[in-house]
Each structure stands twice: as C-alpha cells, then as structure tokens.
VEXZAZA-193368 format. One line per 2 residues: for each residue x, y, z of C-alpha. Coordinates in nm, 3 decimals, m for minus. Layout:
! VEXZAZA-193368
X:Y:Z ~ ... $
! end
This chain:
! VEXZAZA-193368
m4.782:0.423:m6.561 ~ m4.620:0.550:m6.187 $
m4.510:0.904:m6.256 ~ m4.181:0.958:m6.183 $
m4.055:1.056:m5.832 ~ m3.885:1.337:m5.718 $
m3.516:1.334:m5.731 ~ m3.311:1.127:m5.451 $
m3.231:1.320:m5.151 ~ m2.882:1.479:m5.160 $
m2.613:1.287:m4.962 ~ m2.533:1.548:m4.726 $
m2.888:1.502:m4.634 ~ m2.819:1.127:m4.573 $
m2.542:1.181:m4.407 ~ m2.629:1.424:m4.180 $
m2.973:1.195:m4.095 ~ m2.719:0.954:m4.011 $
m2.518:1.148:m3.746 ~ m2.783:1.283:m3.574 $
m3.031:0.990:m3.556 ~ m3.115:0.892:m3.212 $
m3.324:0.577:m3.108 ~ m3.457:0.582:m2.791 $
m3.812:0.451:m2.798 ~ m4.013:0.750:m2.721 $
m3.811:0.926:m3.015 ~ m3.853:0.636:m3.250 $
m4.247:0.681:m3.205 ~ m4.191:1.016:m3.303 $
m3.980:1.008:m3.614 ~ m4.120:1.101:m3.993 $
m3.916:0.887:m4.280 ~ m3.951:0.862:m4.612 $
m3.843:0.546:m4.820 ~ m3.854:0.690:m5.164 $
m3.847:0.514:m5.493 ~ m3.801:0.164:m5.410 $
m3.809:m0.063:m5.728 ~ m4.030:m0.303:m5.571 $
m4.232:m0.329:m5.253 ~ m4.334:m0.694:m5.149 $
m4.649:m0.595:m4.965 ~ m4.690:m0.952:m4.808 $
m5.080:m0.786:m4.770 ~ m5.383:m1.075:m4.817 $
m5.364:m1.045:m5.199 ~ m4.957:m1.072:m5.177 $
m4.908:m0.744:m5.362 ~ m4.597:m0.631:m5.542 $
m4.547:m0.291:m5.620 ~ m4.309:m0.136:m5.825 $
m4.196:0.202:m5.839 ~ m4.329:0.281:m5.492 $
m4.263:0.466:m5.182 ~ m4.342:0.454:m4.793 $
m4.432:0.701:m4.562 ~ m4.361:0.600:m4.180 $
m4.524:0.859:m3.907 ~ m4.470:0.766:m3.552 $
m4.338:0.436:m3.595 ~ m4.629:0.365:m3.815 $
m4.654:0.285:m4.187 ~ m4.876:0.626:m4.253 $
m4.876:0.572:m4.662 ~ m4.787:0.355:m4.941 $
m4.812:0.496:m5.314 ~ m4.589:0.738:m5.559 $
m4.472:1.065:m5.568 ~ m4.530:1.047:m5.160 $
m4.389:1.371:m4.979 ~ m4.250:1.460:m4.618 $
m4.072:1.255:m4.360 ~ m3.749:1.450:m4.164 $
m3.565:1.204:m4.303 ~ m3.529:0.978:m4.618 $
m3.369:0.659:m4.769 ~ m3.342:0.586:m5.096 $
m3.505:0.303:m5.218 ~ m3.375:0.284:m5.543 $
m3.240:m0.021:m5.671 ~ m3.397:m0.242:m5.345 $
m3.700:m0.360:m5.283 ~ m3.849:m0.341:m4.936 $
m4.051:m0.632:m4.783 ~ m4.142:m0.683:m4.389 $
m3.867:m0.761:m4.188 ~ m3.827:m1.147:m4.120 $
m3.962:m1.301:m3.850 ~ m3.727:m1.604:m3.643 $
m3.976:m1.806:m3.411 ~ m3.767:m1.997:m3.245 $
m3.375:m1.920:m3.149 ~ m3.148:m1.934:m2.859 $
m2.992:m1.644:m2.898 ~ m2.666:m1.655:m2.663 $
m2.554:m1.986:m2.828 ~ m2.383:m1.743:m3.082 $
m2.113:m1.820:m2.891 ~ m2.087:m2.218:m2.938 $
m2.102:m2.149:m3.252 ~ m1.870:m2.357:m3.449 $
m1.847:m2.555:m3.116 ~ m1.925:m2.903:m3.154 $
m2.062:m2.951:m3.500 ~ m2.071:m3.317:m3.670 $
m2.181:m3.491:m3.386 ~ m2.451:m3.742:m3.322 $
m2.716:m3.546:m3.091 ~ m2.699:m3.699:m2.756 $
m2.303:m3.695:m2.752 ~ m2.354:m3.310:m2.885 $
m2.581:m3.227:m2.578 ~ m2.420:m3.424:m2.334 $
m1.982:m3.383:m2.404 ~ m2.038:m3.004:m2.515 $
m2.343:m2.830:m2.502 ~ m2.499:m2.900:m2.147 $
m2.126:m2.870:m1.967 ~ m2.090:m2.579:m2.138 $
m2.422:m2.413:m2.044 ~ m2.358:m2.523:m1.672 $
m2.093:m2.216:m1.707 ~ m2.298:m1.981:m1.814 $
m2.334:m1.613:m1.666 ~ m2.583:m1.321:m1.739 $
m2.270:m1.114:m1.822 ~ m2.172:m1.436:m2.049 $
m2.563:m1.447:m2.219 ~ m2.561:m1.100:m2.264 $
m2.232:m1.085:m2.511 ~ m2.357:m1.404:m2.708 $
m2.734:m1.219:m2.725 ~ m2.573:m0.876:m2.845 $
m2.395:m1.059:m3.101 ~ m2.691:m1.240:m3.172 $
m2.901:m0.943:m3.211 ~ m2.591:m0.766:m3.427 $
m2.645:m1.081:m3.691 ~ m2.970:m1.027:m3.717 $
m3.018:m0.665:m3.756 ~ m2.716:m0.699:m4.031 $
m2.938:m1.011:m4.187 ~ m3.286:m0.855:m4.226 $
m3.454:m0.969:m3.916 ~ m3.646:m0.817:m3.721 $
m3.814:m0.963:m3.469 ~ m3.753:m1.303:m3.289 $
m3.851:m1.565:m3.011 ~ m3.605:m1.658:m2.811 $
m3.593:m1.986:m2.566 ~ m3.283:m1.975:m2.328 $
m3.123:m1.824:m1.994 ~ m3.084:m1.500:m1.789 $
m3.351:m1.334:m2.036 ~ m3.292:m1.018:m1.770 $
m2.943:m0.967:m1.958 ~ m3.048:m1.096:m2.291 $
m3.333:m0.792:m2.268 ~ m3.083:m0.531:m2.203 $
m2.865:m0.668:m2.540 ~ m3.209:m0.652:m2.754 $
m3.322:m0.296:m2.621 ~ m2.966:m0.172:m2.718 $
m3.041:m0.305:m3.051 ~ m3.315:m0.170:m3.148 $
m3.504:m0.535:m3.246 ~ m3.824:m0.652:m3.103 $
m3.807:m0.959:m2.928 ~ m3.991:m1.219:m2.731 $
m3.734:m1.371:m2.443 ~ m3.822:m1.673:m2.212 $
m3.660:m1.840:m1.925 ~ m3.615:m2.189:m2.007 $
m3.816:m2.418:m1.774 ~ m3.624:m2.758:m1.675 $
m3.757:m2.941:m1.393 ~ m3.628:m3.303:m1.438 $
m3.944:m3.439:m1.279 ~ m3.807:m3.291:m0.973 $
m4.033:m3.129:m0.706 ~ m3.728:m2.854:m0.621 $
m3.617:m2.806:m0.893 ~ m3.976:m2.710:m1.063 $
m4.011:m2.472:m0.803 ~ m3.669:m2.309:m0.827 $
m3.766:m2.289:m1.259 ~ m4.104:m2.162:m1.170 $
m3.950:m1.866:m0.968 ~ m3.671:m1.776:m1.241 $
m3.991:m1.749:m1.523 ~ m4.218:m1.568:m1.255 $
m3.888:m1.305:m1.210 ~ m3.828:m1.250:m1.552 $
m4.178:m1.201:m1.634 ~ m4.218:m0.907:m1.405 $
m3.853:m0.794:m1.481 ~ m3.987:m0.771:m1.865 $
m4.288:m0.632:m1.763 ~ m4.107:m0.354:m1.570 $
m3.922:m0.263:m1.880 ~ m4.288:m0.100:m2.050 $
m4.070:m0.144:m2.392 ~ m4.335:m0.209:m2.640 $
m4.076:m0.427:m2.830 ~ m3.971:m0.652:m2.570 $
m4.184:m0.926:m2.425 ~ m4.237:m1.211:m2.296 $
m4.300:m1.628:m2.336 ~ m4.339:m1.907:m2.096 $
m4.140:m2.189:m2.241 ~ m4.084:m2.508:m2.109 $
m3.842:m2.703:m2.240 ~ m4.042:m2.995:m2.333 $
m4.217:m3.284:m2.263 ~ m3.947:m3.535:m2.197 $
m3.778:m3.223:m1.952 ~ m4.070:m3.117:m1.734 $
m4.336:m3.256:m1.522 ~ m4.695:m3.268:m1.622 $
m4.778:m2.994:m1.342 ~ m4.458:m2.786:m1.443 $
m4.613:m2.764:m1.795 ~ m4.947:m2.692:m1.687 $
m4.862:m2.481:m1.452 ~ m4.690:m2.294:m1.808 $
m5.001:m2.316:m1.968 ~ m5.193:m2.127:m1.687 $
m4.948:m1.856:m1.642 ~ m4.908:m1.786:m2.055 $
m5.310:m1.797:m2.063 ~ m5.306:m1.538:m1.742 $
m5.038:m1.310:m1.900 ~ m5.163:m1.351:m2.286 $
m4.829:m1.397:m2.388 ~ m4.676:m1.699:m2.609 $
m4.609:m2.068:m2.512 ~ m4.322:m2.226:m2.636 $
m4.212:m2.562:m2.629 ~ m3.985:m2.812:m2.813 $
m4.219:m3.142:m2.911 ~ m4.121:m3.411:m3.101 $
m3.799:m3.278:m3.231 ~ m3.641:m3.674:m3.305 $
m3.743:m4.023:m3.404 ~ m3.549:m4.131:m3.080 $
m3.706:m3.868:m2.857 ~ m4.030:m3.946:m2.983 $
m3.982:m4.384:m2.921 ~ m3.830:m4.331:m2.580 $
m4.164:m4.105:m2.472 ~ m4.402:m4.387:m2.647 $
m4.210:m4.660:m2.466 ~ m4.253:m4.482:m2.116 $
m4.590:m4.348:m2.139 ~ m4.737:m4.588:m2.371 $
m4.827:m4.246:m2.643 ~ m4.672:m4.018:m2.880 $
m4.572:m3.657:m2.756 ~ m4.873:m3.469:m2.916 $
m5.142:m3.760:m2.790 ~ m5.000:m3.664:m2.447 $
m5.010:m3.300:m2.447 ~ m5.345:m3.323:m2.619 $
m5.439:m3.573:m2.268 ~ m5.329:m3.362:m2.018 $
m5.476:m3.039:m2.168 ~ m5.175:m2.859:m2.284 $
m5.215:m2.772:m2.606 ~ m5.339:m2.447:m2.702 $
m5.385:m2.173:m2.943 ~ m5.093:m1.980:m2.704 $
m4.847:m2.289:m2.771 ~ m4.534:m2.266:m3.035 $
m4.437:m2.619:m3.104 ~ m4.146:m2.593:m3.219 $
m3.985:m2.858:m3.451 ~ m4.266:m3.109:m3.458 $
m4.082:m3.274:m3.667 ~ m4.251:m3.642:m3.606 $
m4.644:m3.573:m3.658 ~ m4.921:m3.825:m3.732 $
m5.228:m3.683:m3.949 ~ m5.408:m3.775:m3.646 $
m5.199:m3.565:m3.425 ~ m5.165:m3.260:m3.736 $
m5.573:m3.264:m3.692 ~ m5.494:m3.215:m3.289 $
m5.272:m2.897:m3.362 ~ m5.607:m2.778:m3.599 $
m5.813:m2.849:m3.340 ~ m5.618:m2.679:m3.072 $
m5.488:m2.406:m3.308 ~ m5.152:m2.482:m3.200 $
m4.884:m2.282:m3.390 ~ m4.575:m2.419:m3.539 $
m4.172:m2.331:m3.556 ~ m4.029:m2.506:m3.785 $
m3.666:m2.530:m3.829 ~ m3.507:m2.693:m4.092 $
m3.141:m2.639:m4.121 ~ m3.093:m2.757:m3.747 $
m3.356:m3.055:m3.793 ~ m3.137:m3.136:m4.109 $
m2.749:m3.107:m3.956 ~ m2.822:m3.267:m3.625 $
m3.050:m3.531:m3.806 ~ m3.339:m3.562:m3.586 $
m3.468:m3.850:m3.855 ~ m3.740:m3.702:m4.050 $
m3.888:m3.407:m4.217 ~ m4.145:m3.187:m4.070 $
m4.514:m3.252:m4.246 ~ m4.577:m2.863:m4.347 $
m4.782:m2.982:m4.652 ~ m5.009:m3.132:m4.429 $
m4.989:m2.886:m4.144 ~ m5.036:m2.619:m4.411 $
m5.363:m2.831:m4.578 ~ m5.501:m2.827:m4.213 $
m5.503:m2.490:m4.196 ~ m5.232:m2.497:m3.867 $
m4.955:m2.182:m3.853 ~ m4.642:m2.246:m3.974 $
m4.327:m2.040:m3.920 ~ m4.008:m2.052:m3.926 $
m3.684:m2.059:m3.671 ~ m3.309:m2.064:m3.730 $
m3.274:m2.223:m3.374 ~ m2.941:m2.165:m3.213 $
m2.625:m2.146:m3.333 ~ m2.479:m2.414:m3.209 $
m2.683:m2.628:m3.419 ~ m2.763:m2.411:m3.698 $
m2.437:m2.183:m3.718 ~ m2.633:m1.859:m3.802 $
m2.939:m1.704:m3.792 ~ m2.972:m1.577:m4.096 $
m3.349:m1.587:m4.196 ~ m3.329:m1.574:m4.577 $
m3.110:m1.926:m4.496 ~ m3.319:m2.119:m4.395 $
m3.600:m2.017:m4.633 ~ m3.408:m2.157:m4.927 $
m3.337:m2.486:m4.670 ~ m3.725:m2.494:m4.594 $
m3.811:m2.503:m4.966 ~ m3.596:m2.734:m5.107 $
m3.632:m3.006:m4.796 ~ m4.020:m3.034:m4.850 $
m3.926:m3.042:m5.248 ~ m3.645:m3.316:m5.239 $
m3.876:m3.517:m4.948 ~ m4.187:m3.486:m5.149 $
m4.026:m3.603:m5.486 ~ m4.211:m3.255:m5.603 $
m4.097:m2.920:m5.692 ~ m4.420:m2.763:m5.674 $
m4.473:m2.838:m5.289 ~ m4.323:m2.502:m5.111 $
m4.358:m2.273:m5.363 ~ m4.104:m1.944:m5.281 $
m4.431:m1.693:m5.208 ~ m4.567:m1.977:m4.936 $
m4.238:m1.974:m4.826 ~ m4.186:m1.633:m4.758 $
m4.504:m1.665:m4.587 ~ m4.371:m1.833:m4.345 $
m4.066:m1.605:m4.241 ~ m4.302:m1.269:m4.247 $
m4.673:m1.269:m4.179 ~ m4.718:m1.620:m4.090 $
m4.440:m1.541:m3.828 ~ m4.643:m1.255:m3.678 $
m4.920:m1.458:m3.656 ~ m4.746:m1.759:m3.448 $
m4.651:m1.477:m3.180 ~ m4.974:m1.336:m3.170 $
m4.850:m1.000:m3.402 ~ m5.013:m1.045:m3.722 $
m5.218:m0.685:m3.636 ~ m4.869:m0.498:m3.539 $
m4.658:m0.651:m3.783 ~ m4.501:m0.914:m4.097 $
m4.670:m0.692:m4.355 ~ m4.657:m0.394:m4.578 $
m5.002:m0.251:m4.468 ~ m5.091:0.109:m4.338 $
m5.151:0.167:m3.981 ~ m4.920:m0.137:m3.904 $
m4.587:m0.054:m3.718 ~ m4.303:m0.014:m3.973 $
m4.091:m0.347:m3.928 ~ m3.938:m0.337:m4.278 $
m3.593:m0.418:m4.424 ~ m3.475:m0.314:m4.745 $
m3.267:m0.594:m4.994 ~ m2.997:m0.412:m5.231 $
m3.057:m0.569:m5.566 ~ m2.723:m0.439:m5.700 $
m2.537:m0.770:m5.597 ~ m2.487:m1.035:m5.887 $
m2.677:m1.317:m5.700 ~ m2.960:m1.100:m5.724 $
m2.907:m0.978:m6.136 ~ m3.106:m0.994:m6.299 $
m3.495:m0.979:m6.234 ~ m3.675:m1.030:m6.467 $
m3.993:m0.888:m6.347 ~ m4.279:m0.938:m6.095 $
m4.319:m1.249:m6.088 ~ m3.943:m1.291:m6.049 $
m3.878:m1.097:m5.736 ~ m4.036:m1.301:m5.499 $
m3.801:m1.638:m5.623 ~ m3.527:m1.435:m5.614 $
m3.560:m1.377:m5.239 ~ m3.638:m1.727:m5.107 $
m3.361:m1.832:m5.356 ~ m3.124:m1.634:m5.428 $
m3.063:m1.324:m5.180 ~ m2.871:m1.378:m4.864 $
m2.839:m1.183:m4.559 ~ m2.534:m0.984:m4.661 $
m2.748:m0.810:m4.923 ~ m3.000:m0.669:m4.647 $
m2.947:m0.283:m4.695 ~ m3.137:m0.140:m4.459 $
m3.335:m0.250:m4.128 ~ m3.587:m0.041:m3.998 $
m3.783:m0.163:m3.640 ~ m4.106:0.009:m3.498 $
m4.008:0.321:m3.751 ~ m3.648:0.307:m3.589 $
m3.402:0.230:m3.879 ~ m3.114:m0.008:m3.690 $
m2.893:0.013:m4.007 ~ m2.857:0.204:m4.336 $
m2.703:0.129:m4.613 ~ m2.509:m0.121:m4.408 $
m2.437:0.104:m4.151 ~ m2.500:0.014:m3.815 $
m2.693:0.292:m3.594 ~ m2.761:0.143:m3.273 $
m2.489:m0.144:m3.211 ~ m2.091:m0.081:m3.238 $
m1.983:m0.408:m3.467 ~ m1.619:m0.403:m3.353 $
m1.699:m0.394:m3.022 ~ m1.962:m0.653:m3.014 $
m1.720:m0.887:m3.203 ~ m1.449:m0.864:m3.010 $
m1.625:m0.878:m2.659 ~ m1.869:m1.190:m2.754 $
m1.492:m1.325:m2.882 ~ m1.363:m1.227:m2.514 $
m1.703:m1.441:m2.380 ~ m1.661:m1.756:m2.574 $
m1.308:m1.794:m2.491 ~ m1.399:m1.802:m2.115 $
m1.697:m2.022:m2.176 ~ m1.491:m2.278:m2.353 $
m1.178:m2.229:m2.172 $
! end
C-alpha cells in the first residue's frame, strides 16, 4: 500500500500561488512545485508505467521526483481526482489558420485551396498571423498540449504569440518556389531570416524547422538546399509528401515515380525529415522511410474531411520500426487542434480500415501524441514522458467529468484517455515547470482578449 499523503494545500495557498505567479523564462527555471496526490500518473516511461496515488516534484523546470508522501515545492496543485500524463505533442499544424476556421469546409480539395484558402492567404499580415497563432496557442494550452510544429508564415510574429504563451514550439517559414529561380531565392531568404530571428530569441522553448512545402511546390535544389541547411542547423525538416491519391498520380505521370522513390533519388530523405501525411505509401517506399529513418506526422481527421483517398499505413510504418506521430494540421481543414481529437480519430480509422479492432490499441496510440512525438522533433531526452531529470511538460486531466466516470482501474485509465476524455477536461498545463493554466485558469494568455482580437483579424481577412 501508498501511505497516505499529507493533507491538500489550503486554498488561500492556491490562490495566492495564483496571483503572484510570474512566467518569464529565467523565473520558470527557477520555480519549486509540487503536484500532490494525483490519482494516477501515466508515466509514458519504456515500461508504460501507471502510478496511482502519486506525486511530482518539479525543481527548476525539471521533474526532480516522482513517488508518495513527496515534500517541498513554493507552490502546489492538487492532484486529486486527475491524473497527470506528459503534455501532448502536435507535429504538424498551421497555427494562424485558426482563423479560417469554419471557412470553407465541405469542399472538394483543389476548389478548397484554390476559391478560399490560397486568396485568402495572399492577404495575410504578421499582425494578421500573430492573432490567429495567439488564438492558436490559447486552444492548445486550454486542450492539454504542449508543444507543437508548426508549418506556415511570418514565424517572426507567430514566435512572439508562442513566447507570450508559455508553449514550446517549433515554427517554420513555409518554402514555395513554384519551380521558379526568383522566387526560390526570395523563399530561401525569408527561412534564412527567420532562422536567425529565432535564433536571436535564446528561448529554450522556441525553435526552429526548415520546411518546404513539398515536392510538387519546390524545386529539386530548393529542397536540397532545405536539407543542407536543417542538417547545418540540427534542427527538424518538414515536408508534406504524398498527402492525396491525385497528388500522388499527377507526380508519377510527370516524373515517371512516386513521391517517396523521388525524394529517396535525389537524396532528400533523412533522419531530420517529418513527412507529414504520407498518406499513399508502398511497403517498398515504408522500407525507404526505415532505411532513411524518416519520421512521420500523421494526421487523420484532416486526411479524413478533405478526403485525400486513403488511409495512412501506420501498421506497417509501425512494424518497420519508422516514428509515427501525430498532427491536428490546421484549422481550416481540421477545425481544432485539440490533441486528445484526433487520437480517438487515429484509432478508430486504422480499426474500421483494417476490419480489426485490435490494430491501434489506445496505449500505442497515446504513444503517438506523447513520446513518440518528442522523438519525431528530435526531444525524446527533454520531453513526452514522466521521467526524472526530464523538463516538466505535463498536463493534468480532471476525472470528475461524466465522460470520464467511472474508471475502473489501471488498466482502464489509459482507454479512457484515447477514448473518452476531451480537451475541455484538461485541468491543468504545466510547460518547462511553468504552469500556463490551473484549474482552468489561464496564467499567461487573457482569453477574452485573444477571442475577441483573433475575431477582429478574421473579419478583415475574409472581408
């Protein structure tokens, strides 16, 4: 048996550590809190560990101790009645589309790209990115993730919206060169900005990815050029490839190969590259990822609603050994980015497409959205576990909401996650040691005021 705990913190304490929290980064590395007496604690460790009756001791932005009974911390949350897991991990978004959201939804893809979504982007201003991203970042923190990729425009202002946040987040300038000789050198100087720009920052959270758009967008030297420059910087790679069963015919007709057989011929794939969607994947060309270690984003809600034509092979990806993770992608073609969302979506595609309701079992699925996620950007050492000595990236779920009553046990609480919670029972999210929100309140982002002015921004984007 766990001997008992000590007795919750008074709520004066609470409140008080809620008025005079600050969360600046150098401060964050320096705070001491105590999670006490959570009812479970999904480790996500290598043996998938659940705990129950367990605390956790953060020192310096670090996870410093897991057990019972644990002591100190200038501040503490109660745990009781949650469980705590690692925050979720989104691989692949683009994060200002928050505010197309609702847009242009039932539409084939090509009339969706090119009636709404491309007109509307040629609009689109840092000021404009920045609303949609701090929105963006405002669902997420509310929805239990906590750290992201993100593949879209003006990354400059869409880093200012994620350091007022509190998140931790990869940004990219997306690379579209049209096969034109300009034009590739025009992209190439917007990436080679933003890199240093990002660089300049020295916020441990924020960094950076080279992402070209994707193969049917950019010129072979455009994308190695990409490759070069992610391999100089160590940073991430990330791509769209083979995304549709028209996308993938038109590139066969031209070039006489699939996607993948290209990218494997001109020496572009890499363990750096995120290839997201992937959606149409020989087992020849799921042994070339292997071979390459390329990592995957898969993302299944907007693969099913814009209906690409297929279903992404993670069985066989998985069986190969390859990274898999998972991505809301925007919302313009997902309509949120709520992580625990497209879990349940992930599992229940590969179940209904396999005729089998064994393949994505809800632990491999969680997989996915934590640790499997750090590993795709390269963070599987800092974060997308419940481990001491990694940084404290952790999100608390209030089990006190009837889609989450009752559980029946360990071997329960994992299900109940993947399948039952949603984001609106997140508690708490806690970044780098830095809680972002507790007990549903926000601590680093004004809701109202993000609402209203991302409201403001659409309106003059669609106008």
């Amino acid at each position: 048996m766990i001997s008992p705990f000590n007795p919750p913190a008074p709520r004066s304490l609470i409140n008080a550590y809620l008025e005079r929290i600050t969360f600046s980064a150098q401060e964050a590395r320096a705070l001491s809190v105590l999670i006490r007496d959570c009812d479970w604690v999904v480790t996500q460790n290598p043996s998938r560990e659940v705990l129950r009756k367990c605390s956790v001791r953060i020192e310096e932005g670090k996870i410093a101790e897991i057990g019972s009974s644990l002591q100190g911390g200038e501040h503490v949350i109660d745990g009781s009645g949650k469980v705590l897991l690692p925050g979720l991990v989104n691989t692949h978004t683009h994060l200002s589309m928050t505010l197309m959201r609702g847009f242009a939804d039932d539409m084939q893809l090509q009339e969706w790209l090119e009636t709404k979504i491309w007109p509307l982007e040629q609009k689109l201003t840092g000021e404009i990115c920045y609303h949609g991203a701090l929105l963006g970042c405002l669902e997420m923190v509310e929805s239990g993730t906590t750290c992201f990729m993100d593949m879209y425009f003006y990354p400059e202002d869409v880093s200012k919206a994620v350091k007022e946040s509190g998140l931790r987040g990869i940004l990219s300038h997306a690379i579209i060169d049209l096969f034109d000789a300009e034009r590739s050198k025009n992209q190439r100087k917007l990436t080679q900005d933003a890199l240093t720009f990002i660089k300049g920052l020295k916020e441990s959270r924020i960094g950076f990815a080279v992402a070209p758009h994707a193969p049917y967008t950019c010129s072979e030297e455009t994308l190695l050029w990409s490759k070069e420059v992610a391999e100089k910087e160590h940073v991430p790679l990330h791509t769209h490839v083979a995304e549709t069963r028209q996308e993938q015919a038109k590139f066969e007709r031209e070039k006489g190969m699939s996607e993948v057989e290209y990218l494997d011929k001109i020496g572009f794939l890499s363990p750096r590259l995120v290839a997201v969607h992937s959606v149409f994947l020989t087992r020849s060309e799921v042994g070339l990822y292997a071979k390459h270690q390329v990592k995957v984003s898969h993302c299944p809600v907007s693969n099913m609603k814009l209906v690409g034509g297929g279903v992404t092979p993670i069985p066989e990806m998985r069986a190969h050994n390859v990274t898999v993770s998972l991505g809301t992608d925007g919302a313009a073609s997902n309509n949120c980015l709520d992580m625990f969302d497209t879990m349940k979506i992930c599992a229940l595609e590969q179940k209904t497409h396999h005729w089998n309701p064994t393949i994505m079992p809800a632990q491999e699925v969680l997989d996915l959205a934590t640790i499997e996620g750090a590993r795709a950007l390269g963070l599987e050492d800092k974060v997308g576990s419940v481990e001491e000595g990694k940084e404290a990236d952790l999100i608390l779920v209030d089990l006190r909401s009837p889609n989450l009553v009752p559980i029946h046990g360990k071997s329960t609480v994992i299900s109940d996650l993947v399948y039952a919670a949603k984001g609106f029972n997140v508690d708490t999210t806690i970044v780098q040691g830095n809680p972002l929100m507790v007990n549903r309140k926000l601590l680093t982002l004004d809701r109202d005021k993000i609402m209203r002015e991302a409201s403001e921004a659409a309106l003059r984007l669609t106008d």
